[in-house]
C-alpha positions in Angstrom: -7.1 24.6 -11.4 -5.4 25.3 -8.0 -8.3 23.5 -6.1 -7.5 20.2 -8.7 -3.8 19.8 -7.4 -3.1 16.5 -4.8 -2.5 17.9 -1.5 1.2 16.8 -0.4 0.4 13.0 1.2 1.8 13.3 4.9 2.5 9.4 3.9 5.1 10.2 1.3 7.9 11.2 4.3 7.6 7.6 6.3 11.2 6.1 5.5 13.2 9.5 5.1 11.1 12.0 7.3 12.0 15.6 6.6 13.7 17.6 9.3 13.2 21.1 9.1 16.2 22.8 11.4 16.5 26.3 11.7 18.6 28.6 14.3 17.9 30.6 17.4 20.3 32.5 18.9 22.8 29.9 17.8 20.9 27.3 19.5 19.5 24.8 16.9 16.2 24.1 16.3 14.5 20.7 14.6 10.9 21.1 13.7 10.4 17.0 13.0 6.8 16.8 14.1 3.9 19.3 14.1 4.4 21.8 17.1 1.9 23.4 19.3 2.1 27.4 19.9 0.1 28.3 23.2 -1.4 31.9 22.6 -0.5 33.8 25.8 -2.7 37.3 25.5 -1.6 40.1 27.6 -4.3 42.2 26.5 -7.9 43.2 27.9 -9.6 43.1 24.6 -8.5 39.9 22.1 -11.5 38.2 20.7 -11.5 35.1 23.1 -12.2 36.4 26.7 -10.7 33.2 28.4 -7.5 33.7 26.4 -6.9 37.2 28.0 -3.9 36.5 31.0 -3.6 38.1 34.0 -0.7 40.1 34.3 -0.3 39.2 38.1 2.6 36.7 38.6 0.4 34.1 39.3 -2.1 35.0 36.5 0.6 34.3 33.1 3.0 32.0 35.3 0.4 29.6 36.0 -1.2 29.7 32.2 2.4 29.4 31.1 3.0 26.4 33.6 -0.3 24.3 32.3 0.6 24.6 28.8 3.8 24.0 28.8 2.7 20.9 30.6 0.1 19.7 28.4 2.7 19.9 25.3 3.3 23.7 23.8 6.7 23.4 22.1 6.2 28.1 21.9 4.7 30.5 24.2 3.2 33.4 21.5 3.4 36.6 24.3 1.4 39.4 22.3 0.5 42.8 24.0 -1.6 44.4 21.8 -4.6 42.9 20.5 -5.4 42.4 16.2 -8.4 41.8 16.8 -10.5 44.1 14.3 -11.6 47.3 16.0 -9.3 46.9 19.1 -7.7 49.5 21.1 -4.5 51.2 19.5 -2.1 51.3 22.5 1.4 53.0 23.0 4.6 51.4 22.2 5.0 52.4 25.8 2.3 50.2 27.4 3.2 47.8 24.1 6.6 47.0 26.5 4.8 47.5 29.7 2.5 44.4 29.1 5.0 41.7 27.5 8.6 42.9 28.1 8.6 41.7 32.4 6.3 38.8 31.4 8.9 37.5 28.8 11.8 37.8 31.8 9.7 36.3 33.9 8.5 32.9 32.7 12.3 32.6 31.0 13.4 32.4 34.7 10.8 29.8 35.7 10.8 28.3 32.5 14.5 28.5 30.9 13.6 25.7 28.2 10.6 26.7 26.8 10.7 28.8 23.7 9.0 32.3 23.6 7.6 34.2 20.4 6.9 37.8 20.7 3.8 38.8 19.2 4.3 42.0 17.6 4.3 44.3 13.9 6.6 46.7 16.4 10.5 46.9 15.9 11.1 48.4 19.1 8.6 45.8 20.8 10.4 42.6 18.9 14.1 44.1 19.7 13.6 44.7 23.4 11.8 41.0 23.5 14.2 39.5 22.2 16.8 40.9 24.8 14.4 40.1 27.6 14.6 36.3 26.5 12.0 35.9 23.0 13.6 33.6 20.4 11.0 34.1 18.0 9.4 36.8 16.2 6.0 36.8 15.3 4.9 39.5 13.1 1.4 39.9 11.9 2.2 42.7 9.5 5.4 40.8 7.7 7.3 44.6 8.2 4.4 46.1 6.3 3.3 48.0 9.4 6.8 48.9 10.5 9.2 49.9 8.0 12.1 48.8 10.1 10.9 45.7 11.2 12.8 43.5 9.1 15.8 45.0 9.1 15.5 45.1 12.8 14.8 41.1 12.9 17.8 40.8 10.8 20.2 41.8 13.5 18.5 40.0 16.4 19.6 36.1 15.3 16.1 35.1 15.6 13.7 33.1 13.4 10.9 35.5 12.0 7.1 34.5 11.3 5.6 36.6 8.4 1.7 36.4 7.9 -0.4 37.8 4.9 -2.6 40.6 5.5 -3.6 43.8 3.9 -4.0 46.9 5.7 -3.9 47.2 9.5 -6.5 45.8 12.1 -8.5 48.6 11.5 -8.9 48.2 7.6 -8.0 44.0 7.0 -11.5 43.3 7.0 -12.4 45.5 4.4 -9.7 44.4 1.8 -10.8 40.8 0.7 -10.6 41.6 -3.3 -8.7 38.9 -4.8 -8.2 38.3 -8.8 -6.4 34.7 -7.8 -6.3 34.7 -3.9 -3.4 31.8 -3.4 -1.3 33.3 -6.3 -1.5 36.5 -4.2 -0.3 35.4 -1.3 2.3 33.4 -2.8 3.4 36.4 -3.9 3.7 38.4 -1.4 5.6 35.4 0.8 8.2 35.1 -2.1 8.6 39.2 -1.9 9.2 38.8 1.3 11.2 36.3 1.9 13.5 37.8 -0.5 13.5 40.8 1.8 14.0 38.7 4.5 17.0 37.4 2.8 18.7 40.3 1.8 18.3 41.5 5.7 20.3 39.0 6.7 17.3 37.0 7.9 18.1 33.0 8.3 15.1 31.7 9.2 11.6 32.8 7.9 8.3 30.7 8.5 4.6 32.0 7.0 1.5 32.5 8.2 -1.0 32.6 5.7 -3.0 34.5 8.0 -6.3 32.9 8.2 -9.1 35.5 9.4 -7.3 38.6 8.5 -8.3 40.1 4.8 -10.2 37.1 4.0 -13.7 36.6 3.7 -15.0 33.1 5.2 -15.1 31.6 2.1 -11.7 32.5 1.5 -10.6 30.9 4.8 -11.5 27.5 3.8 -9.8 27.8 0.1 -7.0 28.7 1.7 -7.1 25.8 3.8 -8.0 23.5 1.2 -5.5 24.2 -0.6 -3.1 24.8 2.3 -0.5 22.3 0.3 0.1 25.0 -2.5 2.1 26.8 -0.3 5.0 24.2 0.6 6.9 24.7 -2.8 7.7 28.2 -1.0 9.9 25.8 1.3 9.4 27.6 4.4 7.3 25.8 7.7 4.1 26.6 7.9 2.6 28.2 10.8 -1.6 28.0 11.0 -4.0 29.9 13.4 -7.1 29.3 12.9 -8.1 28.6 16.8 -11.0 29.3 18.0 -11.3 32.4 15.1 -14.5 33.6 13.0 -14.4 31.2 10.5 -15.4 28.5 12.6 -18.0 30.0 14.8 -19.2 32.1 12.4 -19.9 29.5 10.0 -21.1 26.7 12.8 -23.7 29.7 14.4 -21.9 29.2 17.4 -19.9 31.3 20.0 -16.5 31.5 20.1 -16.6 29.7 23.3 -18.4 26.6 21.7 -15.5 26.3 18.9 -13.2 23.9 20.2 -14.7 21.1 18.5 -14.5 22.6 15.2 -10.9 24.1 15.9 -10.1 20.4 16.1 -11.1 19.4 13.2 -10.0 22.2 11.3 -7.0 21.7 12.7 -6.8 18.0 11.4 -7.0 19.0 8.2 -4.6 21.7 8.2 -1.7 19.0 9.8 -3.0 16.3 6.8 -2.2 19.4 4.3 1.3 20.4 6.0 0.7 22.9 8.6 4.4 22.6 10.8 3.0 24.6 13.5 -0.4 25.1 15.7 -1.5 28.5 16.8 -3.8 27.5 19.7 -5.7 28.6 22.8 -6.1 25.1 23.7 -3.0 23.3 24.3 -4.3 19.6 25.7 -7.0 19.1 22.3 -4.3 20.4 20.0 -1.2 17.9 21.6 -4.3 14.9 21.2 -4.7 16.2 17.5 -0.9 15.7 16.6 -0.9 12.2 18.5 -3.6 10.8 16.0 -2.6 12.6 13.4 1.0 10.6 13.8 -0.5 7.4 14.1 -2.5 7.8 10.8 0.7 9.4 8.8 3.7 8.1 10.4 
């Protein structure tokens, strides 16, 4: 059984700690520690209101500021909200949100690394222009046929996340005959695709809360180990989402605590990278996490 397997011991690394290196624009890249992605929505409708960032100057420039100060390693600039239900916008108004935001905190901010939220070739092409170094696609290419091909030419690392349907449909489409099987499936597909585009770099998201019941959240967190034969980083969002208030009878705004923990146990099991909301709790996370494991 899946479930029975020992979950990779963050304590087998000590002496001859893994460095996981991968390339961005030529620049080079070690992911030797856990990371910390600050979520920086440009939208009016994601599910957390106190995530959704002014588009004034001093609105994103001074959200950017504070978490780039309380330890995010990756600003995650998205303009168009997957949360289930949300509002379908233009590619148009897609650029409008993110593309002067991107230029703008890479001028204040020249170091800091920026990933560009979007299942939108276009979007991810013009980001990357304006300054994005990452690619962050919740669709994996499935929602834009030329999305990987498109990646493949910008020189950029590319985040692929497992979900079915679009944000309309994923919540509908939670039948599973073997769930992690599944998704290890559909990684290896893709990363194949990735290869054969020319992409260097690929890291997965397994994409807690979308085509997953609840249940199915936590199996795929318990067993969150399973997918590091893939050999790819692990990126985890699980912040603040459903599966915590939902199963806690809380509001999202009472879910830090539980993000916390949840968030323990997905660095214990591997996770290489934090999707947060909350930079300051996530950067305290990783400290006592190190002390336990390394």
């Amino acid at each position: 059984m899946i479930s029975d397997l020992p979950p990779t011991s963050a304590s087998e690394d000590i002496l001859f700690p893994t460095k996981i290196t991968f390339c961005s624009k030529g620049k080079l890249l070690v992911l030797d520690r856990p990371w910390i992605m600050g979520i920086l929505n440009l939208t009016p409708d994601s599910f957390f209101e106190k995530s959704r960032v002014l588009t004034s100057k001093e609105g994103f420039l001074s959200v950017a500021e504070k978490m780039i100060s309380e330890g995010a390693d990756i600003l995650d600039i998205g303009g168009y909200s997957s949360r289930p239900m949300a509002e379908d916008i233009s590619v148009e108004e897609e650029l409008k949100r993110t593309i002067s935001t991107i230029e703008k905190i890479k001028r204040e901010f020249p170091e800091i690394l920026i990933s560009i939220d979007t299942f939108r070739s276009k979007v991810a092409a013009e980001a990357v222009d304006a300054g994005a170094d990452v690619v962050n696609d919740i669709s994996a290419g499935e929602l834009d046929s030329s999305m990987i091909e498109q990646v493949g030419k910008l020189n950029v690392p590319y985040i692929v996340m497992h979900m079915r349907g679009n944000t309309r449909t994923v919540q509908h489409q939670t039948g599973y005959q073997e769930i992690l099987i599944e998704i290890m499936h559909y990684f290896s597909k893709k990363l194949n695709l990735c290869r054969k585009a020319g992409i260097k770099d690929v890291l997965i998201d397994p994409g807690f809360g979308f085509s997953k019941t609840l249940d199915q959240n936590y199996w795929i967190l318990k067993n969150l180990a399973y997918f590091k034969t893939i050999q790819a980083p692990i990126l985890v969002g699980i912040s603040r989402k459903s599966m915590i208030y939902k199963k806690l009878g809380i509001t999202v705004e009472e879910a830090l605590n539980g993000t916390t923990a949840l968030h323990m146990a997905a660095l214990i099991s591997g996770a290489n990278i934090l999707r947060v909301h909350d930079v300051k709790e996530a950067k305290e996370t990783i400290k006592l996490y190190k002390e336990i494991y390394h």
